[in-house]
CHARMM internal coordinates of N, CA and C (Angstrom, degrees):
IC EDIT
DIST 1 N 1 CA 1.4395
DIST 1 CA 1 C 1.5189
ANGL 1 N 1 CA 1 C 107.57
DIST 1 C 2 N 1.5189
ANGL 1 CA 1 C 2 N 117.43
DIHE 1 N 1 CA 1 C 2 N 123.95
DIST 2 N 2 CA 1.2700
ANGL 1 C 2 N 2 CA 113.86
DIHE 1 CA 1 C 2 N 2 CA 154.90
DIST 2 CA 2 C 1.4362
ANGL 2 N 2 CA 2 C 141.51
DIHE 1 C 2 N 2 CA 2 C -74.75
DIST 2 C 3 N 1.1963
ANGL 2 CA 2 C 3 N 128.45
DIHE 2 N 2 CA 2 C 3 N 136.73
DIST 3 N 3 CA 1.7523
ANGL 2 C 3 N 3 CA 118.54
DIHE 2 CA 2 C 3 N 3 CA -164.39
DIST 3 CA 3 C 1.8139
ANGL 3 N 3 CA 3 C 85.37
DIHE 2 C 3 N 3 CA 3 C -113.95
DIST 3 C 4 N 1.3571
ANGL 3 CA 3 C 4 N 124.01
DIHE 3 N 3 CA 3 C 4 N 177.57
DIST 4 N 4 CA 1.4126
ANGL 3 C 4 N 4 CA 136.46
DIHE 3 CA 3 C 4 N 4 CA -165.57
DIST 4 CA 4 C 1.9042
ANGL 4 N 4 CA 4 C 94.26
DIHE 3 C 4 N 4 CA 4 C -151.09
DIST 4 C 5 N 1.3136
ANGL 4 CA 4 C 5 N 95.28
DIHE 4 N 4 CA 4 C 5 N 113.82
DIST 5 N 5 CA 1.1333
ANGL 4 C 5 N 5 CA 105.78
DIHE 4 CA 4 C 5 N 5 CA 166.33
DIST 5 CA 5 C 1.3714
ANGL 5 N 5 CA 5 C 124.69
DIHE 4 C 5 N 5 CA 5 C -88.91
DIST 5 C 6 N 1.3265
ANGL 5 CA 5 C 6 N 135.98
DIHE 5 N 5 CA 5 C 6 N 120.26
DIST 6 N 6 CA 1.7699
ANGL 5 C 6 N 6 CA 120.99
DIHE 5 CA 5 C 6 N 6 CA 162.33
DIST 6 CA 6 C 1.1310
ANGL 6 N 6 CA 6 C 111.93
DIHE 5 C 6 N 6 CA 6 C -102.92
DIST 6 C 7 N 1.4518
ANGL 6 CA 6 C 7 N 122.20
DIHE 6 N 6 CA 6 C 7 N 124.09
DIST 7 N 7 CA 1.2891
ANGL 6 C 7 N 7 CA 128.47
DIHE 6 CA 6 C 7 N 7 CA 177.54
DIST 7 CA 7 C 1.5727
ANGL 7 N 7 CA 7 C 119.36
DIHE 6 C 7 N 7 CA 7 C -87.61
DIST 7 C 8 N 1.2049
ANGL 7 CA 7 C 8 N 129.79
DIHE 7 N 7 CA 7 C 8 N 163.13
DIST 8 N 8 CA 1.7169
ANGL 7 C 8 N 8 CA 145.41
DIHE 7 CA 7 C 8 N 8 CA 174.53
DIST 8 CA 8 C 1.5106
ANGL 8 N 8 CA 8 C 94.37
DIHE 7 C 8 N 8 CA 8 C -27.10
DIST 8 C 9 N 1.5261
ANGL 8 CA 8 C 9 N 120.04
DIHE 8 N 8 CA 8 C 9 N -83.02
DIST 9 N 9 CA 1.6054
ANGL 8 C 9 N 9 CA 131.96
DIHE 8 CA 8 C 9 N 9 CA 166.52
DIST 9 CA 9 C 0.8516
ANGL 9 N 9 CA 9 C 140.86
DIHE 8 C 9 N 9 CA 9 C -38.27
DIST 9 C 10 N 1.9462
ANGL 9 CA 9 C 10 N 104.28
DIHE 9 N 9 CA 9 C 10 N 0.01
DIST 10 N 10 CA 1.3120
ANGL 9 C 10 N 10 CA 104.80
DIHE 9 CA 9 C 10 N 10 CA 165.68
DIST 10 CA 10 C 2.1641
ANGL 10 N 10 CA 10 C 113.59
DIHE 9 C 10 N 10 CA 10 C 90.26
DIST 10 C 11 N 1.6505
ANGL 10 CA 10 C 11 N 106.03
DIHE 10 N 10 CA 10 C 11 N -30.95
DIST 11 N 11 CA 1.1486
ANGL 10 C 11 N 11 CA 105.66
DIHE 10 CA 10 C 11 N 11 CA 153.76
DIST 11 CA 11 C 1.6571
ANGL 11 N 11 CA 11 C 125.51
DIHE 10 C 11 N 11 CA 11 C -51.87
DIST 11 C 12 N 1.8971
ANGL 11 CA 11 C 12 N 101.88
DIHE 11 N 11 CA 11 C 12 N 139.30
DIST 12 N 12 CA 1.5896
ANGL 11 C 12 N 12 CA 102.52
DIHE 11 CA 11 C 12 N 12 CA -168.26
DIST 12 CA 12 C 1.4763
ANGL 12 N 12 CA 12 C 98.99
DIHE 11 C 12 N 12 CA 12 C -109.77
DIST 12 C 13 N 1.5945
ANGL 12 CA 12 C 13 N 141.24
DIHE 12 N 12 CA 12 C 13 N 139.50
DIST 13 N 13 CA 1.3610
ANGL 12 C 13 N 13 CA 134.73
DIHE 12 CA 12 C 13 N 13 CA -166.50
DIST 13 CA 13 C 1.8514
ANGL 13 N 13 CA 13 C 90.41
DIHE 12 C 13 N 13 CA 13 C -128.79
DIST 13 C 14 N 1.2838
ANGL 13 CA 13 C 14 N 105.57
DIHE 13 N 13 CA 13 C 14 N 148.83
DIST 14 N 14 CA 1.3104
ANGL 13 C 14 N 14 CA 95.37
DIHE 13 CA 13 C 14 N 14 CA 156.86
DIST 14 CA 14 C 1.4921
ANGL 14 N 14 CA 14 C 109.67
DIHE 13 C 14 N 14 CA 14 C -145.77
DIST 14 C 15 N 1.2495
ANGL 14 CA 14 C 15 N 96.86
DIHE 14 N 14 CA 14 C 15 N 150.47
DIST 15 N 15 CA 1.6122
ANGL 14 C 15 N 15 CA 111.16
DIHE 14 CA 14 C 15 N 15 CA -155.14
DIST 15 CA 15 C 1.7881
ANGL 15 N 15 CA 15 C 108.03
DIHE 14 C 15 N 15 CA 15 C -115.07
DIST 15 C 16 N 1.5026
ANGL 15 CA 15 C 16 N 118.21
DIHE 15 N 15 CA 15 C 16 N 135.21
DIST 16 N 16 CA 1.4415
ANGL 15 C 16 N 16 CA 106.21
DIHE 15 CA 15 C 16 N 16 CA 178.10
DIST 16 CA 16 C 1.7505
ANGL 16 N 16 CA 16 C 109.35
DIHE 15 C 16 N 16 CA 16 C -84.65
DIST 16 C 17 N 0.7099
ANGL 16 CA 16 C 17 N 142.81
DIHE 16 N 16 CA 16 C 17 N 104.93
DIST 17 N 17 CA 1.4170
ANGL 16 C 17 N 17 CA 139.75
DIHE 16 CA 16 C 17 N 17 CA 164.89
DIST 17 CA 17 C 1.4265
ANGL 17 N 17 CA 17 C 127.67
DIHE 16 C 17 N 17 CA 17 C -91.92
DIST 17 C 18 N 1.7551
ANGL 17 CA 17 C 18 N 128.85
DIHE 17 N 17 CA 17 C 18 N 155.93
DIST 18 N 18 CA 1.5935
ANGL 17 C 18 N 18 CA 119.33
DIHE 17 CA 17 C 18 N 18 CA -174.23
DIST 18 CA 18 C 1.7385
ANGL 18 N 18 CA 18 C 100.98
DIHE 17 C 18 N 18 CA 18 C -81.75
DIST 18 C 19 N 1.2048
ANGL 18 CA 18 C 19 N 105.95
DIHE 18 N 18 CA 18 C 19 N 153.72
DIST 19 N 19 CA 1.6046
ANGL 18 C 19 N 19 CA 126.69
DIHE 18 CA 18 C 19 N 19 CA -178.20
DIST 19 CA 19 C 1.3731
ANGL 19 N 19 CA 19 C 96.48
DIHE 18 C 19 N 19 CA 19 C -24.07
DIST 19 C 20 N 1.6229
ANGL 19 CA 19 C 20 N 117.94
DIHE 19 N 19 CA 19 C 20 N -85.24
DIST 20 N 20 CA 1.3059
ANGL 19 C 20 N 20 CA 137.80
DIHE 19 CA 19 C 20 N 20 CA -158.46
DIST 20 CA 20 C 1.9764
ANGL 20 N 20 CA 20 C 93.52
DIHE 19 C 20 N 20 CA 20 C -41.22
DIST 20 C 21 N 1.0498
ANGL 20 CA 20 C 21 N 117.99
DIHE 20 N 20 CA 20 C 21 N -69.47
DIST 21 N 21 CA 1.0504
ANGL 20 C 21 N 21 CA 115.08
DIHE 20 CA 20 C 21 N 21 CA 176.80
DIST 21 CA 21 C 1.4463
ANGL 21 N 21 CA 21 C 130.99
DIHE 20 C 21 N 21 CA 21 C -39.37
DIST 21 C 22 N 0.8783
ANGL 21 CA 21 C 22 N 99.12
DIHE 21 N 21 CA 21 C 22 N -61.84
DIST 22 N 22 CA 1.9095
ANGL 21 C 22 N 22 CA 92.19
DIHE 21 CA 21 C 22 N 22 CA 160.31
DIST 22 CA 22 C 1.4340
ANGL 22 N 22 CA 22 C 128.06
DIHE 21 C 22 N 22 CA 22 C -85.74
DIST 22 C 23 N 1.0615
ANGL 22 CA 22 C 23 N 118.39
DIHE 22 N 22 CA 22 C 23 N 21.61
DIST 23 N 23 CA 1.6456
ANGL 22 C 23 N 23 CA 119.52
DIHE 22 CA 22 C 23 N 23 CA 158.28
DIST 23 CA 23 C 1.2716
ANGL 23 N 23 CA 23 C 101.90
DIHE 22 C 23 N 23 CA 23 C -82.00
DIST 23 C 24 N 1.8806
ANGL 23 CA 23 C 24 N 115.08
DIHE 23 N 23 CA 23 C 24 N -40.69
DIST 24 N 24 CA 1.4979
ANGL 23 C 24 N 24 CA 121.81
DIHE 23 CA 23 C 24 N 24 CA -167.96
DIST 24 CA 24 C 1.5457
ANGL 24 N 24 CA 24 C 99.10
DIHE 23 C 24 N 24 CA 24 C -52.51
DIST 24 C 25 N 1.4882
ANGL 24 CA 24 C 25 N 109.87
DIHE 24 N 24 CA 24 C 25 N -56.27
DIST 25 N 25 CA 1.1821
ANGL 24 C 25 N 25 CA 133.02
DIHE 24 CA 24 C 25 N 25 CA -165.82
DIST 25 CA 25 C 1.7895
ANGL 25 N 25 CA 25 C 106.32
DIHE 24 C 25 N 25 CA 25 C -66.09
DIST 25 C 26 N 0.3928
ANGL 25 CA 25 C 26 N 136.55
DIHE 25 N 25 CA 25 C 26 N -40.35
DIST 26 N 26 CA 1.7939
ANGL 25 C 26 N 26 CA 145.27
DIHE 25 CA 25 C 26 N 26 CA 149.79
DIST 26 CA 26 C 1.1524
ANGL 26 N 26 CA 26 C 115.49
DIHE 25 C 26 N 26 CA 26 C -35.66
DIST 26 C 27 N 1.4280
ANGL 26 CA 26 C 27 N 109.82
DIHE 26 N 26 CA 26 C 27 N -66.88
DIST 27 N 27 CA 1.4189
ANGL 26 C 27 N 27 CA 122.77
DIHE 26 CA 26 C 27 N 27 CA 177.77
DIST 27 CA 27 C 1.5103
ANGL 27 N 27 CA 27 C 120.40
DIHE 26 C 27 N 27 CA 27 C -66.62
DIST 27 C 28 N 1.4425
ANGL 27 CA 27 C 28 N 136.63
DIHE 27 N 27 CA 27 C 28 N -39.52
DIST 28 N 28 CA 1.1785
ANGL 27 C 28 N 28 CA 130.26
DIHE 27 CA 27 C 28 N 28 CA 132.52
DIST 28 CA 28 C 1.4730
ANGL 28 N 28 CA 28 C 143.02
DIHE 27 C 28 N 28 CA 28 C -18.97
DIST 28 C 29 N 1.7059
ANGL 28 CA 28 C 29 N 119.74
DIHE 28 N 28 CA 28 C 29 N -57.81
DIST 29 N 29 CA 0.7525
ANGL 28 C 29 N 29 CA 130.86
DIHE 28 CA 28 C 29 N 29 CA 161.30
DIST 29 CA 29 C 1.2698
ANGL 29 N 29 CA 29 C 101.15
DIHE 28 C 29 N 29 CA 29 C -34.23
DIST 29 C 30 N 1.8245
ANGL 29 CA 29 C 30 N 116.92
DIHE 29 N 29 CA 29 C 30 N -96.94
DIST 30 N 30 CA 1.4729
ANGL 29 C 30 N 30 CA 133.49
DIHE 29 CA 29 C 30 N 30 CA 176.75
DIST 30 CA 30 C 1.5206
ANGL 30 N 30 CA 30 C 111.04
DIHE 29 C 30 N 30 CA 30 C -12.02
DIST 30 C 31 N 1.3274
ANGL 30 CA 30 C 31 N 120.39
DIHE 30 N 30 CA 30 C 31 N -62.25
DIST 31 N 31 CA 1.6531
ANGL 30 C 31 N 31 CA 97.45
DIHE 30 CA 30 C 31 N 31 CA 168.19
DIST 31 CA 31 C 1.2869
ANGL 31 N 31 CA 31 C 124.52
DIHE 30 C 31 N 31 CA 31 C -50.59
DIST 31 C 32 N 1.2398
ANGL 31 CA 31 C 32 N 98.07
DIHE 31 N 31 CA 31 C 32 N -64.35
DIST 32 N 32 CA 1.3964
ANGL 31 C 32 N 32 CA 89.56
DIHE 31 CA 31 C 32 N 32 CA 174.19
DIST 32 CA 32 C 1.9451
ANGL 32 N 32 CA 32 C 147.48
DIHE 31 C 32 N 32 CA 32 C -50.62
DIST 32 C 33 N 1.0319
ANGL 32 CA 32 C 33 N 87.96
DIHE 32 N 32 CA 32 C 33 N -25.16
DIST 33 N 33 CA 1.1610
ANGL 32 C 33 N 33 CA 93.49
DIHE 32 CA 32 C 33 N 33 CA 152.75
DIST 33 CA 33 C 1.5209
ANGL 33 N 33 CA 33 C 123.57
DIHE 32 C 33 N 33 CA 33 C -83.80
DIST 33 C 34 N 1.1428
ANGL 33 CA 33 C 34 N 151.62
DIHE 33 N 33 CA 33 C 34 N 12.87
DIST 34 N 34 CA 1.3154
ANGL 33 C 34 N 34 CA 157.78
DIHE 33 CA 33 C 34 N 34 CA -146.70
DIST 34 CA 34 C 1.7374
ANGL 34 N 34 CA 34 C 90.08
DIHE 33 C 34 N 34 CA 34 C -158.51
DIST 34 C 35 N 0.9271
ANGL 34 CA 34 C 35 N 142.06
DIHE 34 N 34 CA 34 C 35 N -3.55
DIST 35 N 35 CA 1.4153
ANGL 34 C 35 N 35 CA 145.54
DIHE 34 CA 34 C 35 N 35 CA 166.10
DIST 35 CA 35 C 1.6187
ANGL 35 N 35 CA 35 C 92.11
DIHE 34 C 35 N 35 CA 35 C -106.01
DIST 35 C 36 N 1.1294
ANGL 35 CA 35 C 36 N 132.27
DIHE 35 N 35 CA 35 C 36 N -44.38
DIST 36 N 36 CA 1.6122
ANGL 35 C 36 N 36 CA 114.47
DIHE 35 CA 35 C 36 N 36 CA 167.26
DIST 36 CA 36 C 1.1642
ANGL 36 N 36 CA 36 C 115.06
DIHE 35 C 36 N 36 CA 36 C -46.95
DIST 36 C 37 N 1.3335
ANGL 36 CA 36 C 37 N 99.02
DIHE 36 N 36 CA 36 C 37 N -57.51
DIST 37 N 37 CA 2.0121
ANGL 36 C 37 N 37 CA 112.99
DIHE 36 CA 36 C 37 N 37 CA -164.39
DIST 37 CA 37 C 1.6708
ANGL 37 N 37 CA 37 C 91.27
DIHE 36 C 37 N 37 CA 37 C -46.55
DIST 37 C 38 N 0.8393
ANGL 37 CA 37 C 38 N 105.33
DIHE 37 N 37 CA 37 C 38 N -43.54
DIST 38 N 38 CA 2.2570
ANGL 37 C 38 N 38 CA 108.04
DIHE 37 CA 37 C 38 N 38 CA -149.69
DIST 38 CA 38 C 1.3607
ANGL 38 N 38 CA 38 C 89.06
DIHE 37 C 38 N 38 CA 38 C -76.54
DIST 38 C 39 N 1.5621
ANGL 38 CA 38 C 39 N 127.04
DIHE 38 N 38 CA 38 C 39 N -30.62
DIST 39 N 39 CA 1.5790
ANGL 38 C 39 N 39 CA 119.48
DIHE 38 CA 38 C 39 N 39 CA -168.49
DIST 39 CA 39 C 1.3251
ANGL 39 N 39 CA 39 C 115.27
DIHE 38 C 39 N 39 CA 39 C -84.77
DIST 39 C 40 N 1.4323
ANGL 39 CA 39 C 40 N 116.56
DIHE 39 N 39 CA 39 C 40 N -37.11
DIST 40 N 40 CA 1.3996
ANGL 39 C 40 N 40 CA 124.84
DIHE 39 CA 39 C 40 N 40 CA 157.89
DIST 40 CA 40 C 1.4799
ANGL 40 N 40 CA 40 C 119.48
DIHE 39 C 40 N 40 CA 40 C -27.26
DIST 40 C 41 N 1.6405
ANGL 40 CA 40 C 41 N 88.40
DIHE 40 N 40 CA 40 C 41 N -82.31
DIST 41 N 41 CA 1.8609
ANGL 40 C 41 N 41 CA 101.97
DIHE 40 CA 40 C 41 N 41 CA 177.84
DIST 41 CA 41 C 1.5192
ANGL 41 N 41 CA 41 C 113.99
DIHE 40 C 41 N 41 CA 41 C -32.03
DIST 41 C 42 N 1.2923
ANGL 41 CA 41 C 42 N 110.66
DIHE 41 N 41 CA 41 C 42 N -67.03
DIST 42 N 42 CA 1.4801
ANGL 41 C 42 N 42 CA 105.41
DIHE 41 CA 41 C 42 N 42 CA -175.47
DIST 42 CA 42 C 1.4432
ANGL 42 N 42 CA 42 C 111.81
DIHE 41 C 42 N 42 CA 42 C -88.84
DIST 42 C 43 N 1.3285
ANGL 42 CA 42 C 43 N 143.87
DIHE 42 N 42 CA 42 C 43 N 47.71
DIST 43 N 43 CA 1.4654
ANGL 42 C 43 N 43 CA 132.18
DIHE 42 CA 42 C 43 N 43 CA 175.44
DIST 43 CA 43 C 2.0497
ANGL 43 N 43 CA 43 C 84.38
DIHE 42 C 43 N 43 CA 43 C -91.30
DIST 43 C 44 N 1.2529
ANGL 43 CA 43 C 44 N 102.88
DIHE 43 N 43 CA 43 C 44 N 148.17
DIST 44 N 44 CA 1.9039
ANGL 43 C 44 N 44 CA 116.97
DIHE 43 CA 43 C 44 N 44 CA 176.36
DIST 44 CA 44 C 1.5171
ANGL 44 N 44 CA 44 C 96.61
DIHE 43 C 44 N 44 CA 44 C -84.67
END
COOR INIT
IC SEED 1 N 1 CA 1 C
IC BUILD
């Protein structure tokens, strides 16, 4: 499985990694992004 890095500079890397590992890495992301979404909505 390939994962896609974006770096600070805007450089894009992509990395081969094993399954298990990038599901983690997938699945991380996905929270995290969904902990943005929810913080957005409710910031006053």
């Amino acid at each position: 499985m390939k994962i896609k890095y974006e770096f600070a500079d805007g450089t894009v890397s992509e990395v081969e990694v094993e399954e298990s590992i990038g599901a983690v890495i997938i699945e991380d992301r996905r929270l995290e992004d969904n902990l943005s979404r929810k913080e957005h909505h409710w910031k006053p």
